[in-house]
C-alpha positions in Angstrom: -20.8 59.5 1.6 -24.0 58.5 0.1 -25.1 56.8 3.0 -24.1 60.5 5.5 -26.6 62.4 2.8 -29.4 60.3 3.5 -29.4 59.7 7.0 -29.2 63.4 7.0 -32.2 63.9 4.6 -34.1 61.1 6.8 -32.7 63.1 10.1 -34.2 66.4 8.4 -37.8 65.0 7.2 -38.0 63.5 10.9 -37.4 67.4 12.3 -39.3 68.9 9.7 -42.3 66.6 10.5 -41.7 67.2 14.3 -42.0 70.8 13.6 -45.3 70.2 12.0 -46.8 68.6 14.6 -45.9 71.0 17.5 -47.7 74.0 15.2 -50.6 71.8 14.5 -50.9 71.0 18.3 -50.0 74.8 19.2 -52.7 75.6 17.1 -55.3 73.1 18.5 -54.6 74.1 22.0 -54.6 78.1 21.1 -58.2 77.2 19.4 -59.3 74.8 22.6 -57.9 78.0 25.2 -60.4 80.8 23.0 -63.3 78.4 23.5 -63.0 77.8 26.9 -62.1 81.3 27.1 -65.6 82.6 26.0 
């Protein structure tokens, strides 16, 4: 039982980071796409 709980908590920092880094790079390439832009 114990064991479950944290590979879920692991399983939901891993997604939650994962998330991160797709609006970071989302970001990054909407910023890179208005400079080339101009």
């Amino acid at each position: 039982m114990v064991e479950t709980f944290l590979l879920l908590q692991t399983f939901r920092a891993q997604m939650v980071r994962h998330i991160t880094d797709l609006q970071i790079n989302t970001v990054m390439l909407a910023g890179i796409g208005q400079e080339t832009s101009f």
